[in-house]
N, C-alpha and C positions, 0 to 999 in steps of 0.2 A: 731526200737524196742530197741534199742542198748542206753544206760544208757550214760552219761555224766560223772560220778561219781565213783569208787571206793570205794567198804566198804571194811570194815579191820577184822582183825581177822577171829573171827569165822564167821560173816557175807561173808567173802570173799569165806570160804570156803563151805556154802551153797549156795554160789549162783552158783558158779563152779557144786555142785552135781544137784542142779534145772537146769542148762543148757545139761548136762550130759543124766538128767532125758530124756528131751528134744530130743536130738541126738538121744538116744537108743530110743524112740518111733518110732520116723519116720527110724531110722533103721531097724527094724526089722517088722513094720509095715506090709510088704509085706507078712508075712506067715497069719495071719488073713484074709488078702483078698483074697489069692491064695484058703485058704480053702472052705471059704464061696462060690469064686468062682467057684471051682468043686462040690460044691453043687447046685450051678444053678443061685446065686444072680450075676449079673452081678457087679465090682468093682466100674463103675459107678452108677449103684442104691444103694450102700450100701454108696458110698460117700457122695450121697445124701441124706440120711436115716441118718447117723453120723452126719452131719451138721446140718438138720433140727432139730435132740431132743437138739444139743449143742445149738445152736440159740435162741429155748425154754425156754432151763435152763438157757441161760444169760440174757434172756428178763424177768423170774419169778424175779432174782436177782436185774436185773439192768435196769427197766422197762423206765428210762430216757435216753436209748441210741436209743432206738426207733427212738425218735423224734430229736435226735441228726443226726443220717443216713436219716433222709428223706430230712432233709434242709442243707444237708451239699453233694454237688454235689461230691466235691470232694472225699470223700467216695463212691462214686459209681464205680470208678476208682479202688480203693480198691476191692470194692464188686468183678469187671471183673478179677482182677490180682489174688485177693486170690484162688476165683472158678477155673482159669484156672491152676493155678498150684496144686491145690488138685486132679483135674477132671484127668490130663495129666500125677502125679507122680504115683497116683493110679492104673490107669489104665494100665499104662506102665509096673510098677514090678510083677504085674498080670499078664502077656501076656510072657514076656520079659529075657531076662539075668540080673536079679539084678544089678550084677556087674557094668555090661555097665550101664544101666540104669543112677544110681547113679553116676558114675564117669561123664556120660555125662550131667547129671542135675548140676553136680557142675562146670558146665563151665560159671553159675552164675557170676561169678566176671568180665567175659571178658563183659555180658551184662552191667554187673551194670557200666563198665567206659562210654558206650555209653549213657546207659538211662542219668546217674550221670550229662551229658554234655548235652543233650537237655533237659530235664525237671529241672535242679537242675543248670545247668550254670557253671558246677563247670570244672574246667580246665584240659587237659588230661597231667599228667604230664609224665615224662621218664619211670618211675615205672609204672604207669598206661600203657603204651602202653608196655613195657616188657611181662606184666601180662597177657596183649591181644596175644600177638604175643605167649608165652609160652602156653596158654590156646587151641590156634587154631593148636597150631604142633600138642598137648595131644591129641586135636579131630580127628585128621588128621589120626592120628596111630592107636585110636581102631576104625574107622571108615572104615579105609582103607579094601578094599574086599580082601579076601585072592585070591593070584594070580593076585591081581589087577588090575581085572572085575570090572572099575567103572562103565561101562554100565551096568552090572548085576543088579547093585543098585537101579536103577530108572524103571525097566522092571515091566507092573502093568500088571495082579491081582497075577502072580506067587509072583514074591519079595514083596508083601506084609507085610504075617507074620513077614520077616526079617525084613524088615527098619523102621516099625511101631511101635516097642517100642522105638526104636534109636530115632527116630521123636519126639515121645512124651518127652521122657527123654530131648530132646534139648528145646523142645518150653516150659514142664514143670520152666528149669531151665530161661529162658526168661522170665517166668512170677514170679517167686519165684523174679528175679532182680527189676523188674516194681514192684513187691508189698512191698520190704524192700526200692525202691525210695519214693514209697508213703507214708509208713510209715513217712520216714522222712520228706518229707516234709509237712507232716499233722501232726506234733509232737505236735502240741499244741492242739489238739483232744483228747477226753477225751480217757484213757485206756478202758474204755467198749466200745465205740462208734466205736472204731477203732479191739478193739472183733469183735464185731456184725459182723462190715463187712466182716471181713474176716468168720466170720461163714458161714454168707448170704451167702456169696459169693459159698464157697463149695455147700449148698446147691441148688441153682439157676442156678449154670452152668450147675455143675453136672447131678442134675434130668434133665433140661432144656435137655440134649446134651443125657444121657438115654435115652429118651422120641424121640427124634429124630432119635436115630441109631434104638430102638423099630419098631418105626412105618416105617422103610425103613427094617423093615427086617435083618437090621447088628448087631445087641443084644437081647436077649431073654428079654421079661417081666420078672419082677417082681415075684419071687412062692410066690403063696401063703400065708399070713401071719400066723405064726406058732410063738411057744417058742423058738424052737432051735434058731433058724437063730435071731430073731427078740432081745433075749438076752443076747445075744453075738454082734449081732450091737448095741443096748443100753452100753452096758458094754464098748465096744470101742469109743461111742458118749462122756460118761464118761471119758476116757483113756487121747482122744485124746483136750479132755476141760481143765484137770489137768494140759497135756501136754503144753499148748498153756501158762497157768495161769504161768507156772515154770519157761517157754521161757520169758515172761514180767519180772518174779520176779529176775531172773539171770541176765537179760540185762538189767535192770534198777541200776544193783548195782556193774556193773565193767566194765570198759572202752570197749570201740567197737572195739577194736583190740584184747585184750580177748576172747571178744564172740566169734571172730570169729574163732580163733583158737582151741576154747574148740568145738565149732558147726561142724568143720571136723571131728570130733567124729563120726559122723554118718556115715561116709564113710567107717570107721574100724566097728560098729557096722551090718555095710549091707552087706558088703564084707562079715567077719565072719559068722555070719548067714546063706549066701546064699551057701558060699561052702561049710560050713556044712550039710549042708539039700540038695545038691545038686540042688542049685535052679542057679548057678551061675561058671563061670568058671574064671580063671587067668590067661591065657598066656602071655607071653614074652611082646605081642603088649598092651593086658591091662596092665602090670604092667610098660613097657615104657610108656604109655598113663595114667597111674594114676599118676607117679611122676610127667610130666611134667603139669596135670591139677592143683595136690593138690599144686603143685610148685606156680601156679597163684593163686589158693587160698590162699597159707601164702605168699603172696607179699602183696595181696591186704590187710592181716590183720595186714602187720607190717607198714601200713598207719598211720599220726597220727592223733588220732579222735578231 
C-alpha cells in the first residue's frame, strides 16, 4: 500500500493527517464493537455486515474490479489475509485487553521479515533479524503469566477467556503481515481491485467463521434487524471505507518508512482510549513489552523503501 514517492508541501502534510485519519480509526475502533457487542450483535457479524455494504459501495463506484478479483488468483490470497485480519482484530478488542491486543497485533514486522523471505525472496538482513529477536523478547514479557504458570496458559476450557484474545491479537497481526506482503507484491493491481479484496475478504471470513461459531453454539445469531444497530453499522461501513480510501491516499504520497512511522499512531490512539474508558490496562510488563515491540516496529520503518 505504501507509495514510492514523496509529495511536498502542503500535499505532504495531507497525507501525514489521511494516514493519521487512518490509525485513529482502527484505534479506537474497538468502543463501537464493544457496544454493539453488549447489545447482542456478535463483533464477528457486524464485521461482516461492515464489509459487505463497503464491498457494495466499491462495486456501485467501481463496477470493473469485479472482474478484476475473479481472474486474478492472486487476489484471492488477498481476499484470505485481509478477512483474517479484520475477523481476528475485531474480535479480539471485543473480548480482550486493548492494550495487549494491539501491542500483540503489532508484532507484525517480526512476521513481515519471514513472509518478506518466502513469498517476496527478499534477504533477512542484521536489522531484520534485530527486529525479530526484539519483537519476540516484547511478546515474551506481556505474555509472560504472572508468577510464571506457563502451564496455566494452555489448560482448556478454564484459560480460555485469557489466551483467546492474546491468540487472536497474534494470528490477527500474522495476517495484517501476509496482507501488506500481498499488497506488494500485487502492486501492479488496480487500487479498487485490490479494495474489493480486501473488502471481500472482511466480509467472507468474517460472516463465513460467524456462521460457523452460530451454528456450534459458541456465538449468538444475529438480533434481529432494527435501526439502531443496523445504522450505526452502515455509519461504520462508511467510517471504515473513508478509512481504507485515506490509508491509499497517504501511502501513495510518502515514502514507506513514513507510513510506517506515522501508522504506530494507532498504538498511542488504542492505548489512550482503552485506559481511558477502562477497557485496557499498563503495567510495568506492558510498558516493557510495548517499547521493546514499538522498538521492532521503528527498525523495521527506518528500512530503505
Amino acid at each position: 500500500m505504501a507509495g514510492a514517492g514523496a509529495a511536498g508541501g502542503g500535499g505532504h502534510a495531507w497525507a501525514v493527517v489521511a494516514l493519521l485519519f487512518n490509525a485513529f480509526t482502527w484505534g479506537v475502533s474497538w468502543w463501537p464493537f464493544r457496544q454493539l457487542a453488549d447489545a447482542g450483535l456478535h463483533p464477528l457479524w457486524l464485521t461482516g455486515f461492515i464489509y459487505t455494504a463497503a464491498a457494495v459501495g466499491l462495486l456501485i463506484a467501481r463496477p470493473a474490479a469485479l472482474p478484476e478479483l475473479l481472474r486474478t488468483p492472486a487476489l484471492w490470497a488477498l481476499v484470505l489475509a485481509s478477512g483474517a485480519t479484520n475477523a481476528c482484530f475485531n474480535w479480539a478488542v471485543s473480548i480482550g485487553d486493548v492494550v495487549r491486543v494491539v501491542l500483540l497485533f503489532y508484532l507484525m514486522p517480526l512476521w513481515t521479515v519471514v513472509l518478506s523471505r518466502w513469498l517476496l525472496g527478499e534477504r533477512i538482513s542484521m536489522r531484520g533479524a534485530c527486529r525479530v529477536a526484539l519483537s519476540l523478547a516484547g511478546a515474551m514479557v506481556v505474555l509472560w503469566p504472572v508468577g510464571g504458570a506457563v502451564a496455566a496458559v494452555v489448560v482448556l476450557p478454564d484459560a480460555l477467556p485469557r489466551w483467546l484474545p492474546d491468540a487472536l491479537g497474534l494470528l490477527g497481526g500474522l495476517a495484517f503481515a501476509l496482507n501488506n506482503v500481498m499488497l506488494r507484491r500485487e502492486a501492479r493491481r488496480s487500487p479498487s481491485g485490490r479494495a474489493l479484496a480486501m473488502f471481500a475478504g472482511g466480509a467472507v471470513v468474517a460472516t463465513g467463521l460467524a456462521a460457523l461459531l452460530t451454528q456450534a453454539s459458541l456465538a449468538p445469531s444475529p438480533p434481529p434487524l432494527s435501526w439502531g444497530w443496523s445504522l450505526v453499522a452502515l455509519a461504520m461501513a462508511l467510517w471504515f471505507l473513508v478509512s481504507n480510501l485515506a490509508l491509499q491516499y497517504g501511502a501513495a504520497r510518502l515514502p514507506a518508512n513514513t507510513t510506517s512511522v506515522v501508522m504506530i499512531s494507532e498504538v498511542f490512539f488504542a492505548s489512550a482510549s482503552a485506559l481511558a474508558m477502562g477497557a485496557g490496562t499498563l503495567g510495568w510488563r506492558e510498558g516493557l513489552g510495548a517499547l521493546m515491540i514499538l522498538g521492532g516496529a521503528m527498525l523495521a520503518s527506518l528500512q530503505k523503501d
